[in-house]
C-alpha positions as CSV (number, residue, x, y, z in Angstrom):
1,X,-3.3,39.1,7.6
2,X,-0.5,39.7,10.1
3,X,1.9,37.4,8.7
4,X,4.8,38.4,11.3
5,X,2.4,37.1,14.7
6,X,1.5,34.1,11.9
7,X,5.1,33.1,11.8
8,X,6.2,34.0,15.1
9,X,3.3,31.4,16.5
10,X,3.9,28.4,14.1
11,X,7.6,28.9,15.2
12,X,6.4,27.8,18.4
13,X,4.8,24.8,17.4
14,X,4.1,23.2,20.5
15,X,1.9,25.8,21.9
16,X,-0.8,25.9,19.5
17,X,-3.6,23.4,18.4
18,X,-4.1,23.0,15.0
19,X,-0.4,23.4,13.8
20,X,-0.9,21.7,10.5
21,X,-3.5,23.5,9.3
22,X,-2.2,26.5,10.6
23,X,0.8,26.1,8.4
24,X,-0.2,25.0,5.4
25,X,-2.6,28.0,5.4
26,X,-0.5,30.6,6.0
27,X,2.3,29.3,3.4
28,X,-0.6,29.5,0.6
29,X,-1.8,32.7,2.1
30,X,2.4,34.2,2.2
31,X,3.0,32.8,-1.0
32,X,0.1,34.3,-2.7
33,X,1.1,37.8,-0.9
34,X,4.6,37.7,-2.6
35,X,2.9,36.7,-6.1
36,X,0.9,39.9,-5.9
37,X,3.8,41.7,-4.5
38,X,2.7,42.6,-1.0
39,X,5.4,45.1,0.3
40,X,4.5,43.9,3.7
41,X,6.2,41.0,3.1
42,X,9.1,40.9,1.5
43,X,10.9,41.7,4.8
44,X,9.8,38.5,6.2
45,X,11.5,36.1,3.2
46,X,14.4,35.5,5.8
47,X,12.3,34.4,8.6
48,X,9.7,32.2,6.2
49,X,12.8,30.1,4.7
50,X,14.2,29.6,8.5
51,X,10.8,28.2,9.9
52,X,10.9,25.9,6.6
53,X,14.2,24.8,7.7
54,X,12.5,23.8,10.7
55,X,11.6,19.6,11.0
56,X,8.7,19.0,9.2
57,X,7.1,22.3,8.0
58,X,9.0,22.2,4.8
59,X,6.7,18.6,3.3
60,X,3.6,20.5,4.8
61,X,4.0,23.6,3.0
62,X,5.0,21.8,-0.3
63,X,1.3,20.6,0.2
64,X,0.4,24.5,-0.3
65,X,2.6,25.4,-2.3
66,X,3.3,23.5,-5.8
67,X,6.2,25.5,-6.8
68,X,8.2,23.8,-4.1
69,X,7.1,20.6,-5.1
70,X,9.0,22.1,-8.8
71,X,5.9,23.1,-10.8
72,X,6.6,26.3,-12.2
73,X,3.0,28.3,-13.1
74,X,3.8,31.7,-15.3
75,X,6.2,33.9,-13.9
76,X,7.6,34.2,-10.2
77,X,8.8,37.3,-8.6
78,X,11.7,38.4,-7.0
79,X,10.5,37.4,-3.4
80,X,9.3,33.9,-4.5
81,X,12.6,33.3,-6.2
82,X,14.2,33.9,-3.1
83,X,12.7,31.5,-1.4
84,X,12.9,28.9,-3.9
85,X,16.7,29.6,-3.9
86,X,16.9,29.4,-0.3
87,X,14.8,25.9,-0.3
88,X,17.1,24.7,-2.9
89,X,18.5,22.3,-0.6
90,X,14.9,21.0,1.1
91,X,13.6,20.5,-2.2
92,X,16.5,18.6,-4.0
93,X,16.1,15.9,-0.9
94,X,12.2,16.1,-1.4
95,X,12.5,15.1,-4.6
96,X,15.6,12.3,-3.9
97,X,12.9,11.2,-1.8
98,X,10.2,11.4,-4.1
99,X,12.2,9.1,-7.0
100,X,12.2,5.6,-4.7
101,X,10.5,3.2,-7.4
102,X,8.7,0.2,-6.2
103,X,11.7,-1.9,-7.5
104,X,13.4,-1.0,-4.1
105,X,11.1,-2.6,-2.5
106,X,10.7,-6.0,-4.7
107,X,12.3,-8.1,-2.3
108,X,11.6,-12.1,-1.6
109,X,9.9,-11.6,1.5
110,X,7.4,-8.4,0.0
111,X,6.8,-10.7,-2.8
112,X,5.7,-13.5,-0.4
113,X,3.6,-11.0,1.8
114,X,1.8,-9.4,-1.6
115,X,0.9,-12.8,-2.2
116,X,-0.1,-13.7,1.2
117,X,-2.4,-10.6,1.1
118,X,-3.8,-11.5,-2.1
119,X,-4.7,-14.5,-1.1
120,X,-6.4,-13.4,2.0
121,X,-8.5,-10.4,0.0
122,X,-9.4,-13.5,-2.2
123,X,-11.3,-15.3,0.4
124,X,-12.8,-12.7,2.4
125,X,-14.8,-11.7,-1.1
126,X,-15.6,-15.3,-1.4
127,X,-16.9,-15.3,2.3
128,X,-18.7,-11.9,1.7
129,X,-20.5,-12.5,-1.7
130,X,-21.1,-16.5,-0.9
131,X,-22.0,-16.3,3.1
132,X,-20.2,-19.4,3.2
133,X,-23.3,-21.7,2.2
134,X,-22.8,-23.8,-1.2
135,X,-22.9,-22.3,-4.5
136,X,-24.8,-22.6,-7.5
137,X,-23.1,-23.4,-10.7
138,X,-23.8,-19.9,-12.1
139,X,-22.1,-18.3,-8.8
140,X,-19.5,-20.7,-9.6
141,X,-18.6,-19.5,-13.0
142,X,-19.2,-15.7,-11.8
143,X,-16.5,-16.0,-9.0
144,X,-14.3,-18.3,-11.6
145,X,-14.7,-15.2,-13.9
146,X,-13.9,-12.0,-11.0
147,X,-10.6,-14.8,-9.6
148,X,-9.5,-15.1,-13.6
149,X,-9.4,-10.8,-13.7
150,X,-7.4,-10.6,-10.4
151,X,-3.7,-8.7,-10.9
152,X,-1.3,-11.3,-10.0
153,X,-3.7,-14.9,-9.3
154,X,-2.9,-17.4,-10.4
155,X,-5.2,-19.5,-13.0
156,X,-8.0,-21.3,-11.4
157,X,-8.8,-24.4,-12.5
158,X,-12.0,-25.0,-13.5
159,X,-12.2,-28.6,-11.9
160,X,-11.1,-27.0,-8.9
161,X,-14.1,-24.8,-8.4
């Protein structure tokens, strides 16, 4: 694989379909080359890192490459080290990123919209298993069963149904 034309192309992004894929594939296929410690490519380290600098192609080739997303398999060598240390930066905002909890995000108003949505998933089962025509009393207590194991519902009565 000519990893030099590889990189060259994906650093002009624009001009090829595909980019993506393109990228992820030759990250896995460069970082495997410097795990088996491909001569051929340790002079290109310098030029990888840069194109990872580069907008989005460093979240795309954490996708290839889990030791950028900080799991560690066995031993790395010298070339992948390199570029780990010269991600350093990339990959501590990745995972600043990565550590938003739902709790940020527990407002009034997603609270009301959860609910909201909830509610709406609620009837359009009741409208898909029930057609809308009138209900037996064994339907009743099977849809009286499936609304008391929703996340979140709120009790039913059972004089309501």
């Amino acid at each position: 694989m000519d990893f030099q034309a590889d990189l060259e192309k994906l650093s002009r992004r624009p001009k090829i379909d595909g980019w993506a894929t393109a990228m992820q594939l030759t990250c896995e296929s460069f970082w495997q080359a410097l795990a088996n410690g491909n001569t051929s490519t340790l002079h290109l380290v310098q030029e990888f890192c840069r194109m990872l600098h580069q907008d989005d192609s460093f979240d795309l080739a954490r996708l290839a490459i889990p030791e950028l997303r900080g799991f560690i398999d066995g031993q790395l060598t010298t070339a992948q080290q390199e570029v780990l240390k010269h991600t350093h930066d990339l990959r501590e905002t990745s995972n600043n990123r990565s550590c938003i909890t739902q709790n940020d995000f527990d407002t009034a108003a997603y609270r009301e919209e959860k609910d909201i949505l909830l509610d709406a998933e609620i009837n359009r089962a009741s409208v898909l298993i029930h057609s809308g025509g009138a209900l037996d009393p064994a339907s009743a207590e099977e849809i009286r069963l499936w609304l008391d194991q929703r996340p979140g519902m709120k009790k039913v009565k059972r004089d309501e149904a």
